[in-house]
C-alpha positions in Angstrom: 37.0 -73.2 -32.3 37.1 -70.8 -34.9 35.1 -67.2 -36.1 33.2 -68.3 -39.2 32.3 -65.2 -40.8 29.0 -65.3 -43.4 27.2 -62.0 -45.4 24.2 -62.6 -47.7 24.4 -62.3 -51.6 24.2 -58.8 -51.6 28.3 -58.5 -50.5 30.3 -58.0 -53.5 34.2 -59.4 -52.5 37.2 -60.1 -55.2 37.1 -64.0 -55.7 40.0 -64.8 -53.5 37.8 -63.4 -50.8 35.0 -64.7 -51.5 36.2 -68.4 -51.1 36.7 -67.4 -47.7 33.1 -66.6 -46.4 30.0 -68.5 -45.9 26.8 -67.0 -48.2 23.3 -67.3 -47.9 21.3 -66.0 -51.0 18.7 -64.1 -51.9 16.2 -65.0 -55.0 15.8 -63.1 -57.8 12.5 -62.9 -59.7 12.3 -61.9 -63.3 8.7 -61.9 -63.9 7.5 -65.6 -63.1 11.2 -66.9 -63.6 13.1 -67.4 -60.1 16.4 -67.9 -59.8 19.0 -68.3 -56.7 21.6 -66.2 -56.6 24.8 -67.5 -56.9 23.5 -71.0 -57.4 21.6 -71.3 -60.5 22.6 -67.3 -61.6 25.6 -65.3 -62.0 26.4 -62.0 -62.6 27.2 -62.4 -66.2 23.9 -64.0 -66.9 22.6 -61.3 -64.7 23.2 -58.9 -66.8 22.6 -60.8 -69.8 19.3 -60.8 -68.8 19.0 -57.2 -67.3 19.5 -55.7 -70.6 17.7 -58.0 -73.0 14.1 -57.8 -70.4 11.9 -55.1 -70.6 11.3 -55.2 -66.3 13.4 -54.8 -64.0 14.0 -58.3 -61.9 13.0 -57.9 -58.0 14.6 -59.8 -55.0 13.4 -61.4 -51.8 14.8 -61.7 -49.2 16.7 -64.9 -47.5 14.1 -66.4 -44.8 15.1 -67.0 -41.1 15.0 -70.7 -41.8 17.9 -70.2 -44.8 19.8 -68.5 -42.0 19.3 -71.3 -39.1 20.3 -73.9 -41.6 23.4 -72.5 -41.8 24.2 -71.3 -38.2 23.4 -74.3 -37.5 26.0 -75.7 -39.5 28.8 -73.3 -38.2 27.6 -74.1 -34.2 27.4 -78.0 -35.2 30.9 -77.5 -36.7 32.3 -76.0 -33.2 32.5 -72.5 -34.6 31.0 -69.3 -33.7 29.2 -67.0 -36.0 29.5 -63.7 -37.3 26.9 -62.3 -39.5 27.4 -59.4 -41.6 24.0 -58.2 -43.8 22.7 -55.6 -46.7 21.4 -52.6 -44.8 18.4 -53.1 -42.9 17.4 -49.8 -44.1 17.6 -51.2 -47.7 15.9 -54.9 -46.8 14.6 -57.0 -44.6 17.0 -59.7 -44.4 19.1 -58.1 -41.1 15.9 -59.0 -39.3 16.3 -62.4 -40.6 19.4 -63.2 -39.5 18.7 -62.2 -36.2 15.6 -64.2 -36.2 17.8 -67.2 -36.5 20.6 -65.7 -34.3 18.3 -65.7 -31.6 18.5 -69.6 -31.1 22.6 -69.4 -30.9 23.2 -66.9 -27.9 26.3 -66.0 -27.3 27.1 -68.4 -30.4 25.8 -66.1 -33.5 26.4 -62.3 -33.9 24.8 -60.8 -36.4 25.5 -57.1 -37.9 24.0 -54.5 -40.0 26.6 -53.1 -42.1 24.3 -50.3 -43.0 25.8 -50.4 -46.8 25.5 -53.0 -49.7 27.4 -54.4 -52.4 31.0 -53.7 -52.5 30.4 -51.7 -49.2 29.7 -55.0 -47.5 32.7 -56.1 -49.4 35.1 -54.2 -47.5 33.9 -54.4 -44.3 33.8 -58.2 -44.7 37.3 -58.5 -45.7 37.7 -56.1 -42.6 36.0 -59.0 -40.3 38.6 -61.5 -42.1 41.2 -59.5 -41.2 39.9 -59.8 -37.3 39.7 -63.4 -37.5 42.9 -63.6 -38.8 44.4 -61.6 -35.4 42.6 -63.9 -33.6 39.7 -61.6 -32.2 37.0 -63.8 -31.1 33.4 -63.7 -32.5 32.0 -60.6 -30.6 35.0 -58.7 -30.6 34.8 -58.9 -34.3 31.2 -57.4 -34.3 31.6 -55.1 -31.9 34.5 -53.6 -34.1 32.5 -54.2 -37.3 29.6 -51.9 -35.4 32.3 -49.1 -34.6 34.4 -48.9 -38.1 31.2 -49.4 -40.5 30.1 -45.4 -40.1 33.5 -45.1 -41.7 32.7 -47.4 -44.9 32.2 -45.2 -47.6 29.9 -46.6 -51.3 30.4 -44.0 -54.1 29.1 -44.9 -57.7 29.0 -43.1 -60.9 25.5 -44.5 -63.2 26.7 -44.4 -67.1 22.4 -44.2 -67.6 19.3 -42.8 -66.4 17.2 -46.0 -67.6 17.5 -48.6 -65.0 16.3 -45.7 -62.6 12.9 -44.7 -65.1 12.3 -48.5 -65.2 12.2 -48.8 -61.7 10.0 -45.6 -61.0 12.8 -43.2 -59.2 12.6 -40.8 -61.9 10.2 -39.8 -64.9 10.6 -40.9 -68.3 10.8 -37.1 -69.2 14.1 -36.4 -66.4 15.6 -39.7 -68.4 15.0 -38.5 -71.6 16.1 -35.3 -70.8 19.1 -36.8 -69.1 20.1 -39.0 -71.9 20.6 -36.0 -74.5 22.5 -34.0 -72.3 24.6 -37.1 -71.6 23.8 -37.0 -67.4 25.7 -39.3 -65.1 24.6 -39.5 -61.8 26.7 -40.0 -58.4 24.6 -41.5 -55.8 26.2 -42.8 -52.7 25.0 -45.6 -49.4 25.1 -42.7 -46.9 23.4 -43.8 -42.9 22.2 -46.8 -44.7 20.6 -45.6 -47.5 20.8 -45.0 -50.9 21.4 -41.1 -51.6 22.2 -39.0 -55.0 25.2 -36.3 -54.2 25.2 -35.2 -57.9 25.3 -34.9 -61.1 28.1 -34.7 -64.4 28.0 -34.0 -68.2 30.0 -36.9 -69.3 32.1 -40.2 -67.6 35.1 -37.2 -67.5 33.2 -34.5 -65.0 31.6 -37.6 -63.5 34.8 -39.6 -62.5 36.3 -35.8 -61.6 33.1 -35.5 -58.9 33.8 -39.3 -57.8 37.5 -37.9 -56.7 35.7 -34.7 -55.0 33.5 -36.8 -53.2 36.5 -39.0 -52.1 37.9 -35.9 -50.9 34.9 -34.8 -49.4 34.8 -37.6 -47.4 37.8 -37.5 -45.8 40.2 -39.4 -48.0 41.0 -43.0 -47.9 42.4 -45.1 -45.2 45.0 -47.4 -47.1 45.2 -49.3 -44.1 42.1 -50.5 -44.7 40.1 -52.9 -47.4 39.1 -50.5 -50.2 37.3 -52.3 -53.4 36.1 -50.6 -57.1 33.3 -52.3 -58.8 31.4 -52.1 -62.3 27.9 -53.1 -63.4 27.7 -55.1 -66.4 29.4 -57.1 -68.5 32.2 -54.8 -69.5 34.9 -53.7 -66.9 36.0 -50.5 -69.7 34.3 -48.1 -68.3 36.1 -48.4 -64.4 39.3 -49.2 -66.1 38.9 -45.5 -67.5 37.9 -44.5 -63.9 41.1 -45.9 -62.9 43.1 -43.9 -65.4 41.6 -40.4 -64.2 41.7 -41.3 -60.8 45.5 -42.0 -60.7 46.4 -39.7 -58.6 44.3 -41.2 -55.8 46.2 -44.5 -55.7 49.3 -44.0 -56.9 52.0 -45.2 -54.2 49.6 -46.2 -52.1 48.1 -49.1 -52.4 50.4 -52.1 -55.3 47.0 -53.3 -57.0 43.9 -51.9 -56.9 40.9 -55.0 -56.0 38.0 -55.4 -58.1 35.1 -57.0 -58.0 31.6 -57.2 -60.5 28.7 -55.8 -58.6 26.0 -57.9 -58.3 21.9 -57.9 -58.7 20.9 -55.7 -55.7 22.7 -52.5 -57.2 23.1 -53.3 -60.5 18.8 -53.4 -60.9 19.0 -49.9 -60.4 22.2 -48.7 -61.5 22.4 -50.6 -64.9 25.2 -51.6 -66.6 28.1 -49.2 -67.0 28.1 -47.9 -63.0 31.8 -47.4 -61.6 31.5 -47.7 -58.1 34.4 -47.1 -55.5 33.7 -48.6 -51.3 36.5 -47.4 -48.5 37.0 -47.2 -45.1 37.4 -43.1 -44.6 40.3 -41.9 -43.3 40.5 -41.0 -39.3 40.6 -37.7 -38.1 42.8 -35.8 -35.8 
């Protein structure tokens, strides 16, 4: 028997990850158009789409049924679940999964990872890293529910736009915002999305992105950490990466990135730089 670990569409993980997990999807409406993510839409076309519509898509939730189909699957299989979600604070799809869960006991653990996107990224390749010491299924969550205060979501927003289009600012603090070139740092903080800041230009705004890595403790490099971008364009995070040297260098060989998908990117637009890690412990 073996711990078969599955996260909904709103976990962002690097590919070689990502072959490792079991995903249920959420849909993605843009306007009458409905689309599956992962199945009949990718990131690219995403994005493709994001920027030539003039609304912003929406998404619903996975139902408890898409989850039972596939605990289901998992139990039938001889393996026991864990379930790791987007923030229930952020949608309802936590109380989905433990809808379903509550047919499997003691088969199906299901956990709020209180972040999204590349957060859930990390603390999924966390779980892996369990499975792979041999923890059984509600060790695994029971950890996942200690370490997850400690996953840290940090993103810098390259425009105002996406957030006037989906009514979290006025079209005057955008306008305003685009002429003095504003970048935004918002951060996942107790489950929810937050803004910390704000720069003139990507070069103050990558320069508060380090801060607020410092502020929050720095990073524990014995733990998953993952960068992310928005878009279709990586440029802008590969010039994050240059002015953030200092952060990683010697400490971790290659630095793991992965495209963030639909959930974020709605509201962040293309050209966010976003940076998820566990925080380091303190004394």
């Amino acid at each position: 028997m073996s711990v078969r670990i599955i996260v909904d569409s709103t976990t962002d993980l690097p590919e070689q990850t990502a072959r490792r997990v079991t995903v249920v999807p959420l849909t993605i409406h843009f306007g009458e158009q409905q689309y599956v993510s992962g199945v009949d839409i990718d990131a690219r076309k995403f994005y493709e789409m994001l920027v030539e519509g003039d609304v912003l898509p929406t998404t619903s939730q996975p139902t408890p049924y898409a989850f039972t189909q596939v605990f289901q699957e998992a139990v039938d299989a001889g393996d026991t679940v864990v379930c790791i979600t987007v923030s229930s604070k952020l949608s309802g799809t936590y109380q989905s999964a433990c809808i379903a869960a509550a047919d499997f006991p003691g088969k199906v653990f299901v956990v709020d990872s209180l972040t999204v996107a590349i957060g859930g990224g990390i603390l999924t390749e966390y779980a892996l890293s369990l499975t792979d010491k041999g923890m059984d299924a509600e060790e695994i969550a029971w950890k996942l529910m200690q370490k997850r205060e400690k996953v840290r979501l940090l993103a810098l927003l390259d425009t105002l736009e996406y957030l006037k289009k989906g009514g979290r600012i006025s079209s005057a603090v955008a306008f305003a915002g685009g002429l003095l070139n504003i970048k935004p740092v918002i951060a996942v903080a107790d489950g929810e999305v937050k803004m910390l800041g704000k720069a003139r230009g990507s070069k103050q705004g990558n320069n508060l992105l380090v801060q607020e890595i410092d502020k929050a403790g720095g990073v524990d490099f014995e733990k998953p950490l993952l960068l992310g971008y928005t878009g279709l364009s990586d440029a802008l995070l590969q010039k994050y990466i240059v002015d953030s040297a200092a952060l990683w260098q010697g400490k971790v060989e290659q630095l793991p990135v992965s495209i963030v998908g639909s959930v974020v990117g709605t509201h962040a637009g293309p050209g966010a730089v976003a940076v998820a890690f566990f925080a380091a412990e303190t004394e």
